[in-house]
PDB file of N, CA, C, O and CB in Angstrom:
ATOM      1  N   UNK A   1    -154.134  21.575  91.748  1.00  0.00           N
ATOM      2  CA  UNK A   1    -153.894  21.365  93.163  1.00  0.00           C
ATOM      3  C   UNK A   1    -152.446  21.736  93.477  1.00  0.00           C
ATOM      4  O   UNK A   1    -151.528  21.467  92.704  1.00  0.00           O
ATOM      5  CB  UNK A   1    -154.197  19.896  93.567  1.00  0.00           C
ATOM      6  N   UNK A   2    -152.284  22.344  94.607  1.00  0.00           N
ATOM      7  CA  UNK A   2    -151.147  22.853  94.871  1.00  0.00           C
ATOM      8  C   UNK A   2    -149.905  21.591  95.655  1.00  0.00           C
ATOM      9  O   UNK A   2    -150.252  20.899  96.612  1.00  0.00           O
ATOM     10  CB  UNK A   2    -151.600  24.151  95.801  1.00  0.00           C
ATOM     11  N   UNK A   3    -148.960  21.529  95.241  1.00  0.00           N
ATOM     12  CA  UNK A   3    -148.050  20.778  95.562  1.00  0.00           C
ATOM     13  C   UNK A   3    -147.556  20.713  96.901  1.00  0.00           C
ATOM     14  O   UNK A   3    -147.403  21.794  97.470  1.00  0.00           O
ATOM     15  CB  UNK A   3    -147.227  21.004  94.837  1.00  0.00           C
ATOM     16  N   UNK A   4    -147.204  19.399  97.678  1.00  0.00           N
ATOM     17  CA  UNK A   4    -147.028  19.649  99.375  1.00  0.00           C
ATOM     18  C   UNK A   4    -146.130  20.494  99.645  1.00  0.00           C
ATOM     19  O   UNK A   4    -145.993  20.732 100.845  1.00  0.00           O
ATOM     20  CB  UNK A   4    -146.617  18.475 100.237  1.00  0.00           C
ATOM     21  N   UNK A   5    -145.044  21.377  98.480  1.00  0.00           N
ATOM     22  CA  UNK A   5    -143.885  21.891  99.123  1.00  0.00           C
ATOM     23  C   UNK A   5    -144.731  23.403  99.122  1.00  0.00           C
ATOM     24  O   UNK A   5    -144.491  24.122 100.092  1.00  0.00           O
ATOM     25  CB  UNK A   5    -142.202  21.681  98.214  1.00  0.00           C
ATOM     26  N   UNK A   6    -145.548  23.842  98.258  1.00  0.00           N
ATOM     27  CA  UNK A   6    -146.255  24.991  97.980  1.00  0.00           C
ATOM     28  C   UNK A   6    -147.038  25.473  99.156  1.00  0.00           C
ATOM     29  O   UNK A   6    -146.847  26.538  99.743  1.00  0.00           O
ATOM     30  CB  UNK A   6    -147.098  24.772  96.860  1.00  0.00           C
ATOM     31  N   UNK A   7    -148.140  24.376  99.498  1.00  0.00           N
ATOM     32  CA  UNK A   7    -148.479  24.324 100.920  1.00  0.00           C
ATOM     33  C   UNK A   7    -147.885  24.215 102.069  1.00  0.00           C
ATOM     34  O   UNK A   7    -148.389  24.714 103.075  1.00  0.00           O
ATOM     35  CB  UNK A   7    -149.049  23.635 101.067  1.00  0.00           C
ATOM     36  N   UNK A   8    -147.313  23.887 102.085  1.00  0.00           N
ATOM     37  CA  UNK A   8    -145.947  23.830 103.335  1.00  0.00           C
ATOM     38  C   UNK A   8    -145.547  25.589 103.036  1.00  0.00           C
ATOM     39  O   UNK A   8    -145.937  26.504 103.760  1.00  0.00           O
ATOM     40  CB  UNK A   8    -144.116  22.317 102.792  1.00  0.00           C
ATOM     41  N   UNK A   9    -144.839  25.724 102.017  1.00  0.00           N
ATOM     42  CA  UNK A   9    -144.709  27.377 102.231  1.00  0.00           C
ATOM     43  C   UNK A   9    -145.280  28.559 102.522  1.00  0.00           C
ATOM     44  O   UNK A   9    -144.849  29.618 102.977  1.00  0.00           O
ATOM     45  CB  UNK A   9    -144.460  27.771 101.557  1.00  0.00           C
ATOM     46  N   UNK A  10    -146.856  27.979 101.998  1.00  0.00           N
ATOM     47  CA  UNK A  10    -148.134  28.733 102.497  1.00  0.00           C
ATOM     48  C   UNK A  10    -148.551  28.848 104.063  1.00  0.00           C
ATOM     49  O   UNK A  10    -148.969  29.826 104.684  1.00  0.00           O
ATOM     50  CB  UNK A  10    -149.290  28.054 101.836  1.00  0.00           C
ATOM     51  N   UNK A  11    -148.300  27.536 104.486  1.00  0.00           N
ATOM     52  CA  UNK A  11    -148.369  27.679 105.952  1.00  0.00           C
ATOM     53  C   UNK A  11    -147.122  28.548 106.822  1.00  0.00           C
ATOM     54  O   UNK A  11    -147.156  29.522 107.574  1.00  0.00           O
ATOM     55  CB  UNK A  11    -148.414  26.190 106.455  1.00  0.00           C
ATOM     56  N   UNK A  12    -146.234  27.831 106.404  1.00  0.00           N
ATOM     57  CA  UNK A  12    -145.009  28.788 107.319  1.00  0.00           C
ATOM     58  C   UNK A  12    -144.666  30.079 106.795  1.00  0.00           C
ATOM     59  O   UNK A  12    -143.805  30.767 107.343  1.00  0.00           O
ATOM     60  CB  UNK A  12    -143.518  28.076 107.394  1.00  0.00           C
ATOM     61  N   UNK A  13    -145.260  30.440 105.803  1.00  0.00           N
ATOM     62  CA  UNK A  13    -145.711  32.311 105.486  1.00  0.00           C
ATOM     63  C   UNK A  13    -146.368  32.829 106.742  1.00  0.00           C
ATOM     64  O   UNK A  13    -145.798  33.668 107.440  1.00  0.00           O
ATOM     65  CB  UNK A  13    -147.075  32.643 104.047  1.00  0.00           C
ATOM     66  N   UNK A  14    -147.654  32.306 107.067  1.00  0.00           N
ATOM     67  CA  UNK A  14    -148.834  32.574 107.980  1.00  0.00           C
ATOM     68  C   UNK A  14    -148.080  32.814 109.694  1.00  0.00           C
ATOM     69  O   UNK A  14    -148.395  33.589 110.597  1.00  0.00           O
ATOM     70  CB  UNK A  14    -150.052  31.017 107.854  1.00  0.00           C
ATOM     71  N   UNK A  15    -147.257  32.024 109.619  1.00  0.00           N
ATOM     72  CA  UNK A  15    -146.601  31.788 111.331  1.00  0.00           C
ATOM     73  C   UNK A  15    -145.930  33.601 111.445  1.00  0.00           C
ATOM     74  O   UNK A  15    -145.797  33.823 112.649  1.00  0.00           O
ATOM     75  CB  UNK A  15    -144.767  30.047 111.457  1.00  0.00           C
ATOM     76  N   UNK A  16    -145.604  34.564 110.817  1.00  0.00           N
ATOM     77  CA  UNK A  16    -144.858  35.669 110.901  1.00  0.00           C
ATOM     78  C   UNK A  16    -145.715  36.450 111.812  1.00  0.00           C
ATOM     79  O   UNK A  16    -145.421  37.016 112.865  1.00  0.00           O
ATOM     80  CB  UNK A  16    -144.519  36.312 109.565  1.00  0.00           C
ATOM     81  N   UNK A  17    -146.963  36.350 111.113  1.00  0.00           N
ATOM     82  CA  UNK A  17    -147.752  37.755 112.240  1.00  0.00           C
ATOM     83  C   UNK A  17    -148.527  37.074 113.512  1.00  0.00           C
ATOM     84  O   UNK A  17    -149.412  37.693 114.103  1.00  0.00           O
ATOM     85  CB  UNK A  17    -149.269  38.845 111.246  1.00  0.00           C
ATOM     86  N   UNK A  18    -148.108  35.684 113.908  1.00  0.00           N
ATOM     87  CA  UNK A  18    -148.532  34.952 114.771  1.00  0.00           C
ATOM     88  C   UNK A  18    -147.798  35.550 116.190  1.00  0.00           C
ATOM     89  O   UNK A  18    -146.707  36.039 115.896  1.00  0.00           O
ATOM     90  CB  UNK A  18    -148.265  33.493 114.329  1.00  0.00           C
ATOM     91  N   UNK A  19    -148.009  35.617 117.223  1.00  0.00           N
ATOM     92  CA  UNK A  19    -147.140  36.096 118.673  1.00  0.00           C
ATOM     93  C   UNK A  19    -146.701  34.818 119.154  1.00  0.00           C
ATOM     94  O   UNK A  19    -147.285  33.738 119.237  1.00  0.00           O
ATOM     95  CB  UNK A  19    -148.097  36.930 120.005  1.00  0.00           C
ATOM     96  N   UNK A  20    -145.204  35.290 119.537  1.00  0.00           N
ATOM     97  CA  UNK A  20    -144.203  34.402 120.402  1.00  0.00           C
ATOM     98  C   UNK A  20    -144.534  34.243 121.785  1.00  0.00           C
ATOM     99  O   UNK A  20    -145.309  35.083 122.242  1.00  0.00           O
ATOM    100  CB  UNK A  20    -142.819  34.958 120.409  1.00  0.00           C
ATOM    101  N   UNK A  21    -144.040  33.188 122.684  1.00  0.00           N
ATOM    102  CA  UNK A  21    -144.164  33.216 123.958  1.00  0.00           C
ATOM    103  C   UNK A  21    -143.689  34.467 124.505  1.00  0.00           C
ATOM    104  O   UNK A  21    -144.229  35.116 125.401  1.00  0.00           O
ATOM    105  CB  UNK A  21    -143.572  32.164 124.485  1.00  0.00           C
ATOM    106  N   UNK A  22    -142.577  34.755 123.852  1.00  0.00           N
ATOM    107  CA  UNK A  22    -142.097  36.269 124.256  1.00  0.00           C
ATOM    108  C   UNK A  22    -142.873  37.391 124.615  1.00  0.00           C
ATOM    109  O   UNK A  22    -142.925  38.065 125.644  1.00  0.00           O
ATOM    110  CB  UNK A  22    -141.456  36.805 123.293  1.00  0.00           C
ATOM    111  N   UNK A  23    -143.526  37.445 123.417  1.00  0.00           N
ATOM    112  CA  UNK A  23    -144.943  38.383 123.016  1.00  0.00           C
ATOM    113  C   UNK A  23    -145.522  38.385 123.989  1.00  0.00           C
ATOM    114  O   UNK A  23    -145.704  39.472 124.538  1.00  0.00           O
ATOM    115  CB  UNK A  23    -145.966  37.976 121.946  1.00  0.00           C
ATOM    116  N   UNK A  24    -146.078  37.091 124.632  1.00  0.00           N
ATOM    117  CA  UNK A  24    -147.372  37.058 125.101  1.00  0.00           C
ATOM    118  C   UNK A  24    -146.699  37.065 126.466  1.00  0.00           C
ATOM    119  O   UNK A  24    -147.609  36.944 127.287  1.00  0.00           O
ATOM    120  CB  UNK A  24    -148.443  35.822 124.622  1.00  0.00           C
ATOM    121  N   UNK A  25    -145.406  37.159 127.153  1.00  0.00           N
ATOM    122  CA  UNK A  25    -145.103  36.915 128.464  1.00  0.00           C
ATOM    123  C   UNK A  25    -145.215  38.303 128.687  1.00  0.00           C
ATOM    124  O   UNK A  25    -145.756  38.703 129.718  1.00  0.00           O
ATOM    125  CB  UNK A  25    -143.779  36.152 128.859  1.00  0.00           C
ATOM    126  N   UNK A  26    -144.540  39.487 127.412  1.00  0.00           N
ATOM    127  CA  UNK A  26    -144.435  40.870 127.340  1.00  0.00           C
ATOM    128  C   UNK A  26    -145.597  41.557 127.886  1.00  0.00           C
ATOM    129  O   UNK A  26    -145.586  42.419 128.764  1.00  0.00           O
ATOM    130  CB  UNK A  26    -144.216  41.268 126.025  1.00  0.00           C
ATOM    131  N   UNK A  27    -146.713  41.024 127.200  1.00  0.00           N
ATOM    132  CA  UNK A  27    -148.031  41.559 127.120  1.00  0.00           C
ATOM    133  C   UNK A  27    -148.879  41.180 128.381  1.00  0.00           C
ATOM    134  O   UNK A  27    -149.875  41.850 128.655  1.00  0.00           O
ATOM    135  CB  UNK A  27    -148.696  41.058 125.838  1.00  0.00           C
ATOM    136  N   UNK A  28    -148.513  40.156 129.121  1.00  0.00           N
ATOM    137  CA  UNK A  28    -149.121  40.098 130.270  1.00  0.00           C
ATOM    138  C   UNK A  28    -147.980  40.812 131.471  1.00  0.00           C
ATOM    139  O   UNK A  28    -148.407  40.821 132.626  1.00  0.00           O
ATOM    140  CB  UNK A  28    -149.565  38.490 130.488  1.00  0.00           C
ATOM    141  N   UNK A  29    -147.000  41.220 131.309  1.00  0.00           N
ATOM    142  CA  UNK A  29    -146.389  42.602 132.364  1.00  0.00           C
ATOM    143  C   UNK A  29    -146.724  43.474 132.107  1.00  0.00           C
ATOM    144  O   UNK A  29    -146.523  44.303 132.995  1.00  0.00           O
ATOM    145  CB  UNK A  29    -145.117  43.030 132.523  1.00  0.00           C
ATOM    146  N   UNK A  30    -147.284  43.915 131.126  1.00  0.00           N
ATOM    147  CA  UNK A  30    -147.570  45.369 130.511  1.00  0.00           C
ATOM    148  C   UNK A  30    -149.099  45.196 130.925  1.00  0.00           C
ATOM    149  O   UNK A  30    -149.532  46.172 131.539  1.00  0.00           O
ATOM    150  CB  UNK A  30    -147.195  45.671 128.612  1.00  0.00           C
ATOM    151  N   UNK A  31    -150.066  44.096 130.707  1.00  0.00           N
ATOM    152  CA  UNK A  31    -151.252  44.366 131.373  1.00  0.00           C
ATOM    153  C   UNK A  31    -151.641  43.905 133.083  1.00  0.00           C
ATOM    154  O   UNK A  31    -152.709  43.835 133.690  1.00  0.00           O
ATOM    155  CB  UNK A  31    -152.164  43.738 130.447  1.00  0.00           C
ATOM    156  N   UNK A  32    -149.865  43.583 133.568  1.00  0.00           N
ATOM    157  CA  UNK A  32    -150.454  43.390 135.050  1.00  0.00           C
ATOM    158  C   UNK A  32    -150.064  44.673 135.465  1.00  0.00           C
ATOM    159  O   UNK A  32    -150.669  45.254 136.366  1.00  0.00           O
ATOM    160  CB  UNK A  32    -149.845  42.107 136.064  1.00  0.00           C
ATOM    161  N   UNK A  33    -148.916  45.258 134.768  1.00  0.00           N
ATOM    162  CA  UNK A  33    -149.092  46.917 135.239  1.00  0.00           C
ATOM    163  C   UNK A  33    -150.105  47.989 135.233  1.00  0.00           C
ATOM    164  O   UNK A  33    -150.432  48.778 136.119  1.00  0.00           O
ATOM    165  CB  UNK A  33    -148.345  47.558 134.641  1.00  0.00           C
ATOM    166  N   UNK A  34    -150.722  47.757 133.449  1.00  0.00           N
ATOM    167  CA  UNK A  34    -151.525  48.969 134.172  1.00  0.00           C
ATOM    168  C   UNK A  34    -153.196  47.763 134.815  1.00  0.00           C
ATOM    169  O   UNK A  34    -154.393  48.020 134.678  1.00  0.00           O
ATOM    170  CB  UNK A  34    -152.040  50.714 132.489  1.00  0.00           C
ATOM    171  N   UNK A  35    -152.875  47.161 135.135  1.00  0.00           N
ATOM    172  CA  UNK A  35    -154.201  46.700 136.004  1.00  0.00           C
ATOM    173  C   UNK A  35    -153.913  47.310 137.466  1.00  0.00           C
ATOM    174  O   UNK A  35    -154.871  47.701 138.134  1.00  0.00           O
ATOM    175  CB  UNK A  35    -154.408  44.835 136.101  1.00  0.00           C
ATOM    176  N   UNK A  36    -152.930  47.373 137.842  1.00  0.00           N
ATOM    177  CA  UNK A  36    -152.115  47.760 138.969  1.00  0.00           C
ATOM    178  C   UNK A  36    -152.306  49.031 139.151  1.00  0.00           C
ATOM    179  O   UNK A  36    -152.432  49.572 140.249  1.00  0.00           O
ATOM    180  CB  UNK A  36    -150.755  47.504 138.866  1.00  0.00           C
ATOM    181  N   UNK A  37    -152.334  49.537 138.139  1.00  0.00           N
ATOM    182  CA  UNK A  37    -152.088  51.087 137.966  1.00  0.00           C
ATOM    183  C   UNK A  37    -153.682  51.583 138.038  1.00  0.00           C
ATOM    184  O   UNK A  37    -153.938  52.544 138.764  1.00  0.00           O
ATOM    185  CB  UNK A  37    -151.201  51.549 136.318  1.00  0.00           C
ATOM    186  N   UNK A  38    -154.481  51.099 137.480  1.00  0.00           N
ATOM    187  CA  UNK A  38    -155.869  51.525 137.688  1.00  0.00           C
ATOM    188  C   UNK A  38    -156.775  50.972 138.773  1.00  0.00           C
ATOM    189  O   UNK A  38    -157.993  51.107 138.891  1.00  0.00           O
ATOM    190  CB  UNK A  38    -156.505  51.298 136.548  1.00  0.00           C
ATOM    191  N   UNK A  39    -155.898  50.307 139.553  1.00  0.00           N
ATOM    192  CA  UNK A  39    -156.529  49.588 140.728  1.00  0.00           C
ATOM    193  C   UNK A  39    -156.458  50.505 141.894  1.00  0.00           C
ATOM    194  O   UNK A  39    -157.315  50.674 142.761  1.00  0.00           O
ATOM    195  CB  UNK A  39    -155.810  48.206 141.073  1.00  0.00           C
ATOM    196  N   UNK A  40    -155.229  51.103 141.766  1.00  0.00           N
ATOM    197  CA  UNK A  40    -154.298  52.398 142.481  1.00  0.00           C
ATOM    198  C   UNK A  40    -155.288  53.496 142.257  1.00  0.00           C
ATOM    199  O   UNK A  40    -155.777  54.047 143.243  1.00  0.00           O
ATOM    200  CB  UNK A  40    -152.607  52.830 141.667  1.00  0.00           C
ATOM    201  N   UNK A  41    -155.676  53.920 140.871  1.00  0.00           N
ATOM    202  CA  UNK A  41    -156.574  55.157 140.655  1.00  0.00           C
ATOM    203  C   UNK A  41    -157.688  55.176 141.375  1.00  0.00           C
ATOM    204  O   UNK A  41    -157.956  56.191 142.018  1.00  0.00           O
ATOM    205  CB  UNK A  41    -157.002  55.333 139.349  1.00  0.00           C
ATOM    206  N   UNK A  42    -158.720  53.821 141.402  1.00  0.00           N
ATOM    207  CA  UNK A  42    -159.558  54.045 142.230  1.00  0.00           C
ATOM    208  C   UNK A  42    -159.673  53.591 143.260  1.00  0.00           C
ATOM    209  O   UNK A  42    -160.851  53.371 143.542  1.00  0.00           O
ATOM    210  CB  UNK A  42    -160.325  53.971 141.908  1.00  0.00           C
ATOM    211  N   UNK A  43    -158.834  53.276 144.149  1.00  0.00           N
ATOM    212  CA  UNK A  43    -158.689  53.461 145.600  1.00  0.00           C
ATOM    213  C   UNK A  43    -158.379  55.096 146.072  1.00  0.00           C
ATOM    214  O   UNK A  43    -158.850  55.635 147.074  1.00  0.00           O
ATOM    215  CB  UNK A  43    -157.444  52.460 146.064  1.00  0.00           C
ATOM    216  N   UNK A  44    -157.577  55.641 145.199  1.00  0.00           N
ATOM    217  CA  UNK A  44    -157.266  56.565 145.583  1.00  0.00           C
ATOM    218  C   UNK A  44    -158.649  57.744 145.328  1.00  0.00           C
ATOM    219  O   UNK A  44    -158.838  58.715 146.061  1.00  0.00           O
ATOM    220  CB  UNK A  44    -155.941  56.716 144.981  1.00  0.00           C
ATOM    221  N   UNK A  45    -159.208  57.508 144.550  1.00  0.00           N
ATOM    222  CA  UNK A  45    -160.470  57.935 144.201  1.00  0.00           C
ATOM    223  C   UNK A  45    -161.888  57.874 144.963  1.00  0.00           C
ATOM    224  O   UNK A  45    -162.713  58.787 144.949  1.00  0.00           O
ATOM    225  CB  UNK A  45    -160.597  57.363 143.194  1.00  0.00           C
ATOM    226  N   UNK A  46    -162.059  56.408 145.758  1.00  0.00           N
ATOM    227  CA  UNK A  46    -162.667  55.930 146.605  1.00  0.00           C
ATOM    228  C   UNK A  46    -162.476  56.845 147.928  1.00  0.00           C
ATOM    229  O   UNK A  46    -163.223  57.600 148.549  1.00  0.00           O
ATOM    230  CB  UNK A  46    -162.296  54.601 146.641  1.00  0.00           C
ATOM    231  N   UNK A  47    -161.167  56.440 148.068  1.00  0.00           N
ATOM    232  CA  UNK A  47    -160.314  57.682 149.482  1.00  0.00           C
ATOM    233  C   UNK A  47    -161.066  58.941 149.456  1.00  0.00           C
ATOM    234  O   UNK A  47    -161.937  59.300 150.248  1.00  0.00           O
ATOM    235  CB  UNK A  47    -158.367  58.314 149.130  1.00  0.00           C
ATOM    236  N   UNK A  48    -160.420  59.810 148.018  1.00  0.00           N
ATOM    237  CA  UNK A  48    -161.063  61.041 148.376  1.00  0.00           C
ATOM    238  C   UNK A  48    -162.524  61.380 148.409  1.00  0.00           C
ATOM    239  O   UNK A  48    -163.023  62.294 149.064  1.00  0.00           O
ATOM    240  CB  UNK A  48    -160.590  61.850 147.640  1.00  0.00           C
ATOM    241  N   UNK A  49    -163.253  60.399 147.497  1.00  0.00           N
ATOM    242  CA  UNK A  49    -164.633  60.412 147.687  1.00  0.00           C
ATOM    243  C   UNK A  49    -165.157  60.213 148.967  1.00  0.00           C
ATOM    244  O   UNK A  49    -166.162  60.896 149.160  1.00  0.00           O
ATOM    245  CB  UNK A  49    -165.166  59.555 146.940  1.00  0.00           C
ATOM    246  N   UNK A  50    -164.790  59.447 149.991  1.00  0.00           N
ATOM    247  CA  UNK A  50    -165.060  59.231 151.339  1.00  0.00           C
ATOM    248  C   UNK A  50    -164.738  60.592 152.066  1.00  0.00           C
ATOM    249  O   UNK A  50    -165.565  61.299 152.641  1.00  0.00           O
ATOM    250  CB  UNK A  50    -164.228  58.005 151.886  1.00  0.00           C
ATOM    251  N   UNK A  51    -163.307  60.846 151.929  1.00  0.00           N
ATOM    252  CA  UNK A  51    -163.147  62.416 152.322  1.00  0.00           C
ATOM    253  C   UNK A  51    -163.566  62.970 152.213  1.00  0.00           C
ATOM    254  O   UNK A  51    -163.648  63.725 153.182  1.00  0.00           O
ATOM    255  CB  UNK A  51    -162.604  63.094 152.170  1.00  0.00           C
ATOM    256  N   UNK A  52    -164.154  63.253 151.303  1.00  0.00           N
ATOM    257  CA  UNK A  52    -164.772  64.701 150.923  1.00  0.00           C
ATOM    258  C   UNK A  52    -166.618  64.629 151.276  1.00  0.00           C
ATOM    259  O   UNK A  52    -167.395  65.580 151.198  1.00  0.00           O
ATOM    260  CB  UNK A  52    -164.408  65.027 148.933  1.00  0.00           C
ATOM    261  N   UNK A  53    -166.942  63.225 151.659  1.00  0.00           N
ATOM    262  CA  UNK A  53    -168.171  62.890 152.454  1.00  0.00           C
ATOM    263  C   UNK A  53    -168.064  63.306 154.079  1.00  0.00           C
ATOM    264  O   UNK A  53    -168.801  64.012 154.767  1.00  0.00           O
ATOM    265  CB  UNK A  53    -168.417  61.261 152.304  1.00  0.00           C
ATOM    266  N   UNK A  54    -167.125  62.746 154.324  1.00  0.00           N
ATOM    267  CA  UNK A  54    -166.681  62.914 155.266  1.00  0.00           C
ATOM    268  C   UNK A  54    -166.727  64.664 156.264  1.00  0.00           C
ATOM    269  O   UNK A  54    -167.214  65.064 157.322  1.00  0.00           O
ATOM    270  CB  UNK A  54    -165.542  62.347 154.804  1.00  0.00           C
ATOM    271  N   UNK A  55    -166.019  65.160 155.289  1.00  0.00           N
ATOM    272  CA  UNK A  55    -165.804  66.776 155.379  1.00  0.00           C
ATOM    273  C   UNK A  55    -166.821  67.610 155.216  1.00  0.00           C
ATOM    274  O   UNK A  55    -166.756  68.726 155.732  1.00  0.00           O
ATOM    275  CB  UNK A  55    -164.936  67.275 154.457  1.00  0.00           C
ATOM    276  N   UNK A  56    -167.948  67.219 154.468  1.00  0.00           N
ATOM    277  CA  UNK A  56    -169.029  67.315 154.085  1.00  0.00           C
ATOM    278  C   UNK A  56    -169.900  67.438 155.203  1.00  0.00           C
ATOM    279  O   UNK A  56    -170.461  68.520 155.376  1.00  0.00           O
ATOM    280  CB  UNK A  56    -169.261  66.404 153.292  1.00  0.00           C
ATOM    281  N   UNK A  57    -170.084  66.565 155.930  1.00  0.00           N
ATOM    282  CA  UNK A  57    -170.704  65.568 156.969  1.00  0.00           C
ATOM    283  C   UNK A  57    -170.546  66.467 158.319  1.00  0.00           C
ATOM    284  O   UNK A  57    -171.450  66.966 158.990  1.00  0.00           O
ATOM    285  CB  UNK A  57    -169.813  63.931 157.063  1.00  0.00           C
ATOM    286  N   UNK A  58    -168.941  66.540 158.551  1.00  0.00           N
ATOM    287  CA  UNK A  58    -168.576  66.879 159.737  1.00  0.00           C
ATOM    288  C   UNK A  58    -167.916  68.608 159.774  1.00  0.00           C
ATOM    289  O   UNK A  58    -167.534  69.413 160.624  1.00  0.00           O
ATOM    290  CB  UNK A  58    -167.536  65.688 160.152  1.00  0.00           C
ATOM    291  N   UNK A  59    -167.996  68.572 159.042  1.00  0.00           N
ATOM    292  CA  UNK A  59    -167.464  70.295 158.569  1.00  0.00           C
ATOM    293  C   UNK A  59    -168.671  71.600 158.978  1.00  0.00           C
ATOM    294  O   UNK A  59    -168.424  72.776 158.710  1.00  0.00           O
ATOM    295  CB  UNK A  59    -167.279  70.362 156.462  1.00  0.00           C
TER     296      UNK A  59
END
């Protein structure tokens, strides 16, 4: 059986590839951007699809 200081080192090994608040504050600007950013694509996409119904229509 492994000794409490052994286990104790085993655990706070494990914490390295764990994410910081940092991490995770990082990672939610980076995914409210591009949510932002692809929200933008298809409006703008929507737009020209209407346009081009539109032009279609009345042309």
């Amino acid at each position: 059986m492994a000794t409490e200081a052994e286990r104790l080192a085993r655990l706070e090994g494990a914490y390295n590839h764990l994410a910081t608040k940092a991490d995770l504050a990082n990672l939610e600007t980076r995914l409210t951007k591009w949510f932002a950013g692809l929200l933008l694509l298809v409006v703008i996409n929507v737009l020209g699809t209407v346009t081009g119904i539109l032009i279609a229509l009345l042309g």
